[in-house]
Residue, then its C-alpha position, 0 to 999 in steps of 0.5 A: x520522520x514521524x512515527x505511528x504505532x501500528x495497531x496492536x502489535x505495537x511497534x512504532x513505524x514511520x509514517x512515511x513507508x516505502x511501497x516496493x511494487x514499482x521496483x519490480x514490475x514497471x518498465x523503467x526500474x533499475x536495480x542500483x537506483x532502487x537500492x540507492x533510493x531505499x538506503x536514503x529513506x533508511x538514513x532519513x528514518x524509513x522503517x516500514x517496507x511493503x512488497x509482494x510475491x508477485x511484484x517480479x515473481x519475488x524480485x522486489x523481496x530480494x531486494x529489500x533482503x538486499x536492503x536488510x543486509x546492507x543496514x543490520x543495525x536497522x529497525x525495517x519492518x517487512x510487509x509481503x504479500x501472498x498472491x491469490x492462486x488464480x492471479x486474478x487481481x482483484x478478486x471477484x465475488x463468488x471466487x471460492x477460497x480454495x481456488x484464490x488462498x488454499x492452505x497448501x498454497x498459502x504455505x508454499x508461497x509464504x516460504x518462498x517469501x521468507x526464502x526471498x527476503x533471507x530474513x528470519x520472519x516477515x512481519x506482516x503477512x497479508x492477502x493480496x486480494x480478499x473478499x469478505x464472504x471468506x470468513x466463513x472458511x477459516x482455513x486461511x487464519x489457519x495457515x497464517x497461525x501456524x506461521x505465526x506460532x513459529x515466529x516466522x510470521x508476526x502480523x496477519x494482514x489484508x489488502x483490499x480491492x481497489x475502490x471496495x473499502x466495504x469489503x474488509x470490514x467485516x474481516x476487521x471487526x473479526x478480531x483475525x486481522x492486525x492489518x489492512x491495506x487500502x487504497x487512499x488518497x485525495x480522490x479516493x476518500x471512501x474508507x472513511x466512511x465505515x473501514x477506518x471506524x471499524x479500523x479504530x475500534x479494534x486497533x486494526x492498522x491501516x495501510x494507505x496505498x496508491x496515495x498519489x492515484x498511480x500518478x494522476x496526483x503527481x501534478x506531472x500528468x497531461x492528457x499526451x501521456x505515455x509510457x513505455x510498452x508493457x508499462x501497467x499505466x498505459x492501461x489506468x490511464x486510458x482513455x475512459x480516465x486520464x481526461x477526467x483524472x487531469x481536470x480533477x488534478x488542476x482543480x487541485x492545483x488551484x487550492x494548493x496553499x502558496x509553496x505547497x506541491x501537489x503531492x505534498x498536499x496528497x501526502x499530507x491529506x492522508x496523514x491528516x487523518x489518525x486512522x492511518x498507521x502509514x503510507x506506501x508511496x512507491x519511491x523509485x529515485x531520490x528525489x521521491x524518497x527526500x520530498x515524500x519523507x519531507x512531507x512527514x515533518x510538515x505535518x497534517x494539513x489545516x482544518x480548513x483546508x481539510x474541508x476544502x478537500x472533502x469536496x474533491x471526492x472522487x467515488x468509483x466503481x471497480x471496472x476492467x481497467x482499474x485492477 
């Protein structure tokens, strides 16, 4: 495992990380298996864990306080999430602050947070949602600061909109932010283009989620895909997007090098790029944690192969089944 420094809070965390969401809201999560799963990523040098208030209504939180009991000696850093009041997901322009982060609000779910985990504070504390026009009430830095002076909160993030890296930039060159976490990834190669400048400029770190498109750049989807009911992936990969999602997946199997999978490749595409602090690929088996963390000692990808890459760029626009 390699690591990376995580912006100007200055901890080096690995740069491979563990994203905590399926453990608790997909349909076919077992409880044994996600905490066999963590502990192998622990042993292999996994530091960085991001879950969320909301991904089982705290379950996957106590989890990784599971996680934390069982390796004391370990060096985890924490990254939850306090869900937007409304639980819309995402948020749209014109909602109001006080109807999505009240500062009431936001305290109580981040000590619902810190009850959850059982850990003394959370490293990072982001916004599950944002929207850029909130930065002219500064009730929600507000609230995040007070936690912070207590030292139970160590880091103010965001995470953003899938599709809408544009509206985080101006919270990030604000100087409020520590952190913002973005969907990228083959297709979706859209934040380089004005969020990870800005990023880079004030030492804001960056979170890459989503990096193999909810499934799509596995390499295992085909056009008869199915999931169970209820299962979240049977809405994203609906009709309107799992046709043209396979067609863009085999035309990137066909430039894969000799020996390299798909997801490697994916994987190795973001860490190729220095903007980026760490991934959080969701890793609910073994298996995932040994290939994903393997992708770490393999390094970037070539210059020409980057090149080759860029013209796989898939722009989207934010529509009712990409929440």
């Amino acid at each position: 495992m390699n690591y990376r420094r995580f912006g100007r809070q200055g901890q080096e965390v690995s740069e491979i990380g563990y994203g905590m969401w399926g453990m608790a809201d997909w349909s076919d999560s077992d409880d044994a298996e996600s905490i066999r799963s963590m502990s192998r990523a622990v042993a292999l040098g996994c530091t960085f864990f991001d879950t969320a208030l909301a991904y089982g209504d705290g379950h996957s939180e106590r989890l990784l306080g599971k996680l934390a009991a069982l390796h004391p000696e370990a060096p985890l850093y924490a990254a939850s999430k306090v869900p937007p009041k409304n639980r819309q997901w995402p948020s749209r322009r014109g909602y109001a602050l006080e109807d999505v982060f009240p500062p009431d609000y936001v305290k109580e779910s981040i000590e619902k947070s810190l009850e959850n985990t059982g850990l003394p504070h959370i490293d990072l504390m982001q916004l599950h949602v944002w929207e850029d026009d909130w930065l002219d009430d500064d009730r929600w830095i507000a609230a995040l600061e007070d936690f912070r002076r207590q030292g139970l909160v160590r880091g103010v993030g965001i995470s953003l909109n899938r599709w809408e890296p544009w509206n985080g930039v101006k919270a990030v060159r604000s100087g409020l932010v520590d952190a913002v976490q973005v969907i990228y990834n083959l297709f979706d190669q859209a934040p380089e283009d004005e969020l990870f400048p800005a990023c880079t400029e004030m030492d804001v770190a960056v979170i890459a989620r989503v990096p193999f498109d909810e499934g799509g750049l596995t390499g295992n989807l085909t056009l008869d895909a199915t999931w169970p009911e209820g299962d979240w992936r049977n809405i994203y990969f609906g009709p309107e997007n799992l046709a043209e999602t396979v067609r863009r997946a085999d035309a990137l199997k066909k430039i894969a090098p000799e020996g390299m999978s798909l997801p490697e490749m994916a994987l190795r595409f973001v860490l190729s790029n220095d903007a980026v602090s760490t991934i959080i690929p969701g890793m609910r088996k073994l298996r995932h944690v040994e290939a994903n963390i393997g992708a770490s000692d393999q390094g970037g990808l070539d210059a020409d192969l980057l090149e080759a890459l860029r013209a796989h760029r898939w722009d989207r626009e934010p529509t009712e089944w990409s929440h």
